[in-house]
N, C-alpha and C positions, 0 to 999 in steps of 0.2 A: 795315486794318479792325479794329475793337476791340469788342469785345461786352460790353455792358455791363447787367444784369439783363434778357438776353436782347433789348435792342437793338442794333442793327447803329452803330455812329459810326464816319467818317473824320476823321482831324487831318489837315490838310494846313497846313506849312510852306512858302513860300515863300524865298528867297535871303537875304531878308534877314532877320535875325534877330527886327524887329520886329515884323514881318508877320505871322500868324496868322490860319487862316482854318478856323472848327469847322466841319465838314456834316452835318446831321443826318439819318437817312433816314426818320423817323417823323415824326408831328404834334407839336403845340403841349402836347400833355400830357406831352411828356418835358420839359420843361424844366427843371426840376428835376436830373434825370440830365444833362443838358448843364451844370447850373449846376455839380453835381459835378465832370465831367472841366474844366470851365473852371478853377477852385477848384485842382483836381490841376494842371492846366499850371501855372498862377501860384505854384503852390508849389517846382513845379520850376525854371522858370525865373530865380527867386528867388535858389536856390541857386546858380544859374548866375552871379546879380546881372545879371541881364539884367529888364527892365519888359518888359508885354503894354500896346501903343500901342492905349487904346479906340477912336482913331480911323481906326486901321487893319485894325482886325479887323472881322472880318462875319461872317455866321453865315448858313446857308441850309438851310432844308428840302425835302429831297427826297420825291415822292409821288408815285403814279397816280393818287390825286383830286387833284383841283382846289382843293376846299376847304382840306386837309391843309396845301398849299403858301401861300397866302396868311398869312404867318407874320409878325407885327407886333414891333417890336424887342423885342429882352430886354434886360434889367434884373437886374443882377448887383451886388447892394450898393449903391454911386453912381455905379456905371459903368454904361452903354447903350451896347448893340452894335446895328446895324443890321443887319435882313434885307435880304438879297439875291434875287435870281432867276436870275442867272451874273456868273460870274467868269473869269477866263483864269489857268489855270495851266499851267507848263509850256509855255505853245503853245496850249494848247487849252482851249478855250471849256466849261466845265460849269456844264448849266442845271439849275432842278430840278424840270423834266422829263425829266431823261435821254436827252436828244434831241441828238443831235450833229452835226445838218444846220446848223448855220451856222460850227460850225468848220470840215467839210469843205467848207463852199463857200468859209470865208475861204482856206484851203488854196488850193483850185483857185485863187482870182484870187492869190493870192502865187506862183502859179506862171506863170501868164499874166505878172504882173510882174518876174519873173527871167528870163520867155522876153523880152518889148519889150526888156527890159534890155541883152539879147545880141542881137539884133536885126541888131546890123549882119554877124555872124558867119553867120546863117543866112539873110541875101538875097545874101551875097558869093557870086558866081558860081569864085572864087578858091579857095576852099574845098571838099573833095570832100564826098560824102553822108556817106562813115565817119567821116570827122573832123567834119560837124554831128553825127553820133548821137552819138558821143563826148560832142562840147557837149555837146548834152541829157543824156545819164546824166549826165553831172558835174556841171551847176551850175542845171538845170531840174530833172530828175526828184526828185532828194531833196526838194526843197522842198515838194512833194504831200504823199506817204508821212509828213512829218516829226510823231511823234507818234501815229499810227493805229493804235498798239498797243493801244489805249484803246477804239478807234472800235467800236460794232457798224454793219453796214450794210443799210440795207434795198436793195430792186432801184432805186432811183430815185438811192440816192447812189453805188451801184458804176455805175449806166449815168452819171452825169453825170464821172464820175473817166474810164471809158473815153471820152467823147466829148472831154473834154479831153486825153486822149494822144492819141487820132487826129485830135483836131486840128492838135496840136503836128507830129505825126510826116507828118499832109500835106503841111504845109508847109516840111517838110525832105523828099520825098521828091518832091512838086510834083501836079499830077495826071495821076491813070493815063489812061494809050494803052490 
């Protein structure tokens, strides 16, 4: 987070080095202040001898109105960046509304797909209960969790996370006598 004439900005980098993606958390009247820190990257990067790909880069504003977010490209000398509404970084989905219910439901079904995946391990009658839990911690559970460091939750995405472990964990444990 970078403060800049008392605005809040994120730079977010991506893996590859041409990638670049500004987030602004204010309206359409910083732009200016965005063309700055955009201007500051390009300078830096320069030095690096590294180019900022116009067509890779996007730009998104974050807000609690509605209005604020509807944010039309910018225009930076002859380059045009396109706004955005989310992007995936890292793993996870950031919108700008600040809402992180579709990352954690992509979550939940990436986990659902690493359980089918293993599937034949936990109908095998061959197999005891300790050694499915095991499965599960090892190569199901992480895949939920992955990223949620980010996450806030309300009551409806910590209940939809626990209905998917007791799902998972019924069906390794069968149902109760």
């Amino acid at each position: 987070m970078q403060t800049i004439f008392g605005r809040r900005f994120c730079v977010f980098q991506s893996c590859s080095v041409t990638t670049n993606t500004l987030r602004c958390e204010n309206d359409q009247q910083d732009a200016p202040i965005l063309t700055g820190v955009y201007l500051d990257l390009e300078d830096e990067t320069s030095k690096l001898g590294m180019e900022i790909n116009e067509k890779k880069t996007k730009y998104m504003v974050t807000s609690t109105y509605e209005h604020r977010r509807n944010a039309g490209d910018l225009r930076i000398g002859n380059k045009t960046f396109e706004a955005v509404q989310s992007f995936q970084y890292l793993g996870n989905i950031i919108s700008n509304t600040n809402n992180n219910n579709k990352c954690i439901k992509e979550r939940i079904m990436m986990g659902s797909k690493a359980y089918y995946a293993n599937r034949q391990f936990f109908n095998s009658s061959l197999i005891s209960r300790n050694s499915k839990l095991q499965i599960y911690r090892t190569l199901v559970h992480p895949v939920v969790p992955y990223g949620s460091e980010s996450w806030t939750f309300s009551m409806e995405e910590e209940r939809a996370l626990a209905v998917f472990e007791r799902k998972i964990l019924g069906k390794i444990y069968g149902p109760v006598k």
